[in-house]
C-alpha positions in Angstrom: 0.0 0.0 0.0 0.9 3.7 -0.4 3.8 5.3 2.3 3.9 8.5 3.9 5.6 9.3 0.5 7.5 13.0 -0.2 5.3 15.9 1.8 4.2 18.3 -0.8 1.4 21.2 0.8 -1.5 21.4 2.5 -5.0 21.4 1.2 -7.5 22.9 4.0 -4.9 21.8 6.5 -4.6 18.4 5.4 -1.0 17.4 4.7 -0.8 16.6 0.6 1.7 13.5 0.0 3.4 12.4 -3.2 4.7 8.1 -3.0 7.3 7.4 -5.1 5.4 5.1 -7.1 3.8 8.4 -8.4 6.5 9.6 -9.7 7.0 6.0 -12.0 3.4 5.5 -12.6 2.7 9.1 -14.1 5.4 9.5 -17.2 4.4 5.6 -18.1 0.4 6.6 -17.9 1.5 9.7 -20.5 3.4 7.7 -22.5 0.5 5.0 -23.1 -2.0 7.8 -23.3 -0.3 9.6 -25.8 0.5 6.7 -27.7 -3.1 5.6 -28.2 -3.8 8.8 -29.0 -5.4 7.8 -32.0 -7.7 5.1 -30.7 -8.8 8.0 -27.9 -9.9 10.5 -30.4 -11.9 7.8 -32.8 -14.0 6.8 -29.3 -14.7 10.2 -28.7 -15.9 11.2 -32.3 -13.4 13.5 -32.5 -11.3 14.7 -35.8 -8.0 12.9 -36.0 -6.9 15.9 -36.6 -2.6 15.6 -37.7 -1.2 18.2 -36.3 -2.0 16.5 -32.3 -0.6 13.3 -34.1 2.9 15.4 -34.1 5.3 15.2 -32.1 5.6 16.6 -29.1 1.7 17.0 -28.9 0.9 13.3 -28.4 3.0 12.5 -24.9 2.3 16.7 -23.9 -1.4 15.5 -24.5 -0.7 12.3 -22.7 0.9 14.3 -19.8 -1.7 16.7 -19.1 -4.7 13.9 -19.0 -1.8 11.9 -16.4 -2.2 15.1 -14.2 -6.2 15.2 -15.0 -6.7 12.4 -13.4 -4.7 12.4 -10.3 -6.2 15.7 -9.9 -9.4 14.2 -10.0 -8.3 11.7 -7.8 -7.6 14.5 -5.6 -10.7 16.1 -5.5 -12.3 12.6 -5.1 -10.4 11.9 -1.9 -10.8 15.5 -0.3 -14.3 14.7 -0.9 -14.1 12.2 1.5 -11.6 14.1 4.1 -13.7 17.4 4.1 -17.2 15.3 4.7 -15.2 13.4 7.3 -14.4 16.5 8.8 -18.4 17.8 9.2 -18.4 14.5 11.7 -15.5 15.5 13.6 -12.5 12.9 11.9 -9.7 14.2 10.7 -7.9 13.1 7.8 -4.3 12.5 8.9 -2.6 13.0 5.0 -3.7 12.0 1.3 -1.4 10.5 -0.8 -1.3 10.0 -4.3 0.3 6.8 -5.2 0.4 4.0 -8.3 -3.5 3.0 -7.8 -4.6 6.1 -7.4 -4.9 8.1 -4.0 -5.4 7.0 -0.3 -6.9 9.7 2.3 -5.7 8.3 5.8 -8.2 9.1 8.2 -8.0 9.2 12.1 -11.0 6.9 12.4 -13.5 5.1 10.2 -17.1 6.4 12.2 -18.9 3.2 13.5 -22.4 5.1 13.2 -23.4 3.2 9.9 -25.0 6.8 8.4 -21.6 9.0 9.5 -19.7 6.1 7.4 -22.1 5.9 4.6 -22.1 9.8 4.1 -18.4 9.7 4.3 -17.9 6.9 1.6 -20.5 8.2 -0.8 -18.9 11.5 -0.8 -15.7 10.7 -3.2 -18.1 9.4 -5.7 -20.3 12.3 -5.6 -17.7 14.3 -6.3 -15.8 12.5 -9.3 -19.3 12.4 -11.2 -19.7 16.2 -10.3 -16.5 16.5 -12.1 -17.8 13.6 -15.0 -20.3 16.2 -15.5 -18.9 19.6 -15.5 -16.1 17.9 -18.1 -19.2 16.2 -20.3 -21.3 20.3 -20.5 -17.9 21.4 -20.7 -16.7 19.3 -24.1 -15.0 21.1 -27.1 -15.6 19.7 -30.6 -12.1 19.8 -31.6 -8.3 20.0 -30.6 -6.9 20.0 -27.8 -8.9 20.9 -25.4 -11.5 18.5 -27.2 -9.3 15.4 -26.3 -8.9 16.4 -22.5 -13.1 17.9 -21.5 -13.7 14.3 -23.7 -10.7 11.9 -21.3 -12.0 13.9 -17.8 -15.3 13.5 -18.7 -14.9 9.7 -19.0 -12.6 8.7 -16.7 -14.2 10.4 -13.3 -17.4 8.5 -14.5 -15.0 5.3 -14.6 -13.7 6.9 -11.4 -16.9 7.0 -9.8 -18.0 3.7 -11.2 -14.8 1.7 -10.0 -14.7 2.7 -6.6 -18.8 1.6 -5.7 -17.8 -2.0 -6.5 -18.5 -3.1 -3.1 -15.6 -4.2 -2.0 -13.4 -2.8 1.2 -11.2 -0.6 1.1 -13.0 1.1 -2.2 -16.1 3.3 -1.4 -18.9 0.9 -2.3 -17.2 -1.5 0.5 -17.6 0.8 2.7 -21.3 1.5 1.5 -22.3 -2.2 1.8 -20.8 -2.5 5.2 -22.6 0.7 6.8 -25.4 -0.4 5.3 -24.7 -4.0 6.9 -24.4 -2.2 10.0 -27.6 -0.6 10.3 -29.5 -4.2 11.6 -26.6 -5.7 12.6 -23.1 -5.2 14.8 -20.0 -3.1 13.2 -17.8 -6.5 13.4 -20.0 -8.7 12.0 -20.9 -6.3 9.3 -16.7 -5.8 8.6 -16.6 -9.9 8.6 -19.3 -9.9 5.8 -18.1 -6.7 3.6 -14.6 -8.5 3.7 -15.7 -11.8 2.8 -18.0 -10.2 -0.5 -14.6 -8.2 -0.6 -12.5 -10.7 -1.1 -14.9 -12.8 -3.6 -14.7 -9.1 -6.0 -11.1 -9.3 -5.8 -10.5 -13.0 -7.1 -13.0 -12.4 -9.7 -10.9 -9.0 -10.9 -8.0 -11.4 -10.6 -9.2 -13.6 -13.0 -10.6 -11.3 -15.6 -7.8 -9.7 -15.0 -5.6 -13.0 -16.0 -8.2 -13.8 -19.2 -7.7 -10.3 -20.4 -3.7 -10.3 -19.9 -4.1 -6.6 -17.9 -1.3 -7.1 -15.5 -3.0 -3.4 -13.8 -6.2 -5.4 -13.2 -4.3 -7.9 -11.5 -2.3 -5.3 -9.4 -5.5 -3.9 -8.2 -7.3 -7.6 -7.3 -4.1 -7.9 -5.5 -4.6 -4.8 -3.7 -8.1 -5.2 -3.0 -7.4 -9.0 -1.5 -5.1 -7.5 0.9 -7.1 -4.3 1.9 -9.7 -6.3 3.0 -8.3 -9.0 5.0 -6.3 -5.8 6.7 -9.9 -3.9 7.5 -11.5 -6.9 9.0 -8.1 -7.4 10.9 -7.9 -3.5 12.3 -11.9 -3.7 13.2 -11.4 -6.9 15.3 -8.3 -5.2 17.1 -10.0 -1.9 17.6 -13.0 -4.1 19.3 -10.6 -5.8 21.5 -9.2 -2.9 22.8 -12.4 -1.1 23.2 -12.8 0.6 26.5 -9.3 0.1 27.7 -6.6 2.4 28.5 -2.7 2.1 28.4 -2.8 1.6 32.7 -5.2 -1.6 31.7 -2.4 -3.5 29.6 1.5 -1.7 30.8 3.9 -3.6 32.6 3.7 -2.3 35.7 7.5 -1.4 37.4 9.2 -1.9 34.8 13.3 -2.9 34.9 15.1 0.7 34.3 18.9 1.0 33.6 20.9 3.6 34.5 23.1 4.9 31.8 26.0 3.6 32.8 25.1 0.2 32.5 28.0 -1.8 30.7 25.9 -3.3 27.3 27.2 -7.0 27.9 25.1 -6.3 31.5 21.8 -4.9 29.8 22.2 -8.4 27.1 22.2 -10.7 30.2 19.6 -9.1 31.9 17.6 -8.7 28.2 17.9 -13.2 28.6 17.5 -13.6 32.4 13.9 -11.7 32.6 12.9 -12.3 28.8 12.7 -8.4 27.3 13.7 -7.1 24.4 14.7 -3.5 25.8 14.9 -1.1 28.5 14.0 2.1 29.9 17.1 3.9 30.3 16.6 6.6 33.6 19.1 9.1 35.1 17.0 9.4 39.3 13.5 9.5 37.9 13.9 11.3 34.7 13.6 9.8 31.2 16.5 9.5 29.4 15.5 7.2 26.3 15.3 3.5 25.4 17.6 0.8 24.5 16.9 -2.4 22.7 18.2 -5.3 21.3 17.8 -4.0 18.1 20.3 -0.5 18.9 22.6 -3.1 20.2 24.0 -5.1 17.1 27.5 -4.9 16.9 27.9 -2.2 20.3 30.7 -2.7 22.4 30.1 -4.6 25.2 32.1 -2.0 28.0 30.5 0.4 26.6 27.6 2.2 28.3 24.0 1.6 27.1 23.8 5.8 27.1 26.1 5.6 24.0 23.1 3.7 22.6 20.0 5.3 23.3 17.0 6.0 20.9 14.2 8.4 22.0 11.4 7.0 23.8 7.4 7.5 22.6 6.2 8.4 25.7 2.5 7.5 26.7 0.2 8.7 29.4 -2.0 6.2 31.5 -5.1 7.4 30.3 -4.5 7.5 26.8 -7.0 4.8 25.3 -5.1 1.8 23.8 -6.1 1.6 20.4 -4.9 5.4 19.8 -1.5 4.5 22.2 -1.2 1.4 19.4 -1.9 3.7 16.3 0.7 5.8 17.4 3.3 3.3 18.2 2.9 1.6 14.8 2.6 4.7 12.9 6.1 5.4 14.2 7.8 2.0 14.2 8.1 1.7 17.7 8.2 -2.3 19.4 7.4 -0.6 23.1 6.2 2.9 24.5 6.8 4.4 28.1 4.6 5.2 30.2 4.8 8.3 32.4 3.2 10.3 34.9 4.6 13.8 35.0 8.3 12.9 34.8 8.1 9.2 36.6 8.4 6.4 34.7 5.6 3.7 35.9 5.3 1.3 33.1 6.1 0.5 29.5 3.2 -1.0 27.2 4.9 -3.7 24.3 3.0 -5.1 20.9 3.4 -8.3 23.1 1.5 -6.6 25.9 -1.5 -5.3 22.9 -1.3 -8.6 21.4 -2.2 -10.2 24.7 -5.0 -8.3 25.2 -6.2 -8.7 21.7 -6.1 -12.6 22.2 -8.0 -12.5 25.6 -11.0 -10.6 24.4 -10.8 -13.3 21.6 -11.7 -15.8 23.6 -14.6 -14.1 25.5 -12.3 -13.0 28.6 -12.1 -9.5 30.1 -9.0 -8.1 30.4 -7.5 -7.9 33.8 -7.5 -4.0 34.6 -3.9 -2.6 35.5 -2.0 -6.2 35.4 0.9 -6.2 32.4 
């Protein structure tokens, strides 16, 4: 799936991002537009008129429909990010990548009409834009070629993205409409089941018609969807609990003058993969097995430290794990002012996760 990718502006304070497939996707898409350039004009009606034929009209041509459509892709996803906002969610970034464009949001809303609104709202706007481009057609030349290519492809735009499959916007329509007579987990199971049944079948049309983009995007879809139903059973699990429900309570701190050969045994004696590194009872950092490849073993662990995410109690788990994986960090500290009283692991999240699994509550403030 798309990155982060290269930070380009903002767009009503949302953070616009570029992915580096972008950047190989977009001269390839010119090229093969302006090399069918001919076929493109005979399906619109239009003149084959020469001079457009000539070089360097075709890939120039080809080029500015490229940037048409990720524009409209654009406008599609800030559809979707400025309804979300009317509900209170925020859109973290959009990114424009190789499939198109991806608007991260802080939350999907469980209320089946906040969702539905929210999902329907990209589609809305690319045949808004299908139809300003359609009155907007010129008869000939240049601009005849682009109002004709917009027009058509934000109606394929709008079209693609209902097939009800998750993550595209008609997946997200079936399940909030799932959800209306029946609970938000059960109605991700089901969308993600019908999701995954859309993706083999683009697969294999995509396999009988040799388009190796159709299979990219079945591929895509497959994975998307298994992914959704995966994040909705974790963010049910953690429901209702806070980081003081699931930290390890005490946690083993080293000073930083701890030789490194002393923080490995101690990593193999109590079965961690890192420490809170504390200078009296302030914070200093975080060293893990990880930092430690290759360190010198008389050296002290302060020659090794990496920052620390740092947690409060209260913080509710799902957002504490958000934040740790949005950041690549294995473990987060917990503090209270400056004190350090615990440190929450994935190990301690997946724990939890497993536990409401099986039916079980999760013991409140045991690690």
């Amino acid at each position: 799936m798309a990155g982060r990718g290269i930070f380009l502006f903002r767009l009503f304070g949302i953070p616009l991002h570029l992915d580096l497939s972008f950047l190989l996707v977009l001269p390839l898409l010119a090229f093969l537009i302006g090399n069918n350039l001919p076929l493109y004009l005979e399906l619109f009606g239009l003149p084959q008129d020469p001079s457009l034929l000539e070089n360097p009209w075709p890939f120039a041509l080809g080029l500015l429909a490229a940037l048409g459509l990720f524009l409209s892709v654009l406008l599609h996803e800030l559809g979707h990010a400025l309804t979300a906002r009317r509900f209170g969610v925020e859109t973290r970034r959009i990114t424009l990548w190789l499939l198109g464009g991806v608007a991260q949001m802080e939350r999907i809303p469980k209320e089946p009409a906040k969702e539905l609104a929210i999902a329907l709202a990209g589609p809305a706007v690319s045949l808004a834009l299908a139809l300003f481009f359609h009155l907007a057609k010129a008869p000939t030349g240049p601009l005849g070629f682009l109002t004709h290519y917009l027009a058509l492809v934000n109606l394929m735009l709008a079209l693609f993205n209902l097939l009800p499959a998750l993550p595209l916007d008609g997946g997200r329509v079936y399940r909030a409409l799932l959800a209306l007579r029946k609970p938000y987990a059960k109605a991700t199971r089901q969308a993600a089941a019908l999701s995954q049944a859309v993706a083999l079948a683009l697969g294999l049309f995509g396999l009988l018609a040799f388009n190796p983009f159709l299979l990219l995007i079945a591929l895509f879809v497959y994975m998307a969807s298994r992914a959704e139903a995966e994040a909705t059973l974790l963010a049910q699990a953690l429901e209702g609990l806070r980081v003081k429900d699931l930290m390890t309570k005490d946690p083993i701190a080293l000073p930083p003058d701890t030789p490194v050969a002393e923080a490995l045994r101690l990593a193999l004696a109590h079965k961690v993969s890192g420490f809170p590194v504390v200078e009296g009872e302030r914070v200093l950092g975080v060293v893990g097995l990880e930092g430690l490849e290759g360190a010198d073993p008389l050296a002290p662990v302060a020659r090794y430290l990496q920052p620390p995410l740092l947690l409060s109690p209260e913080e509710e788990a799902l957002a504490a794990m958000e934040r740790m994986a949005e950041r690549g960090y294995a473990r987060a500290l917990v503090v209270e002012g400056e004190r350090l009283i615990g440190v929450l692991s994935k190990t301690d999240l997946l724990r939890a996760f497993q536990v409401r699994l099986l039916g079980l509550d999760t013991p409140r403030g045991v690690g």
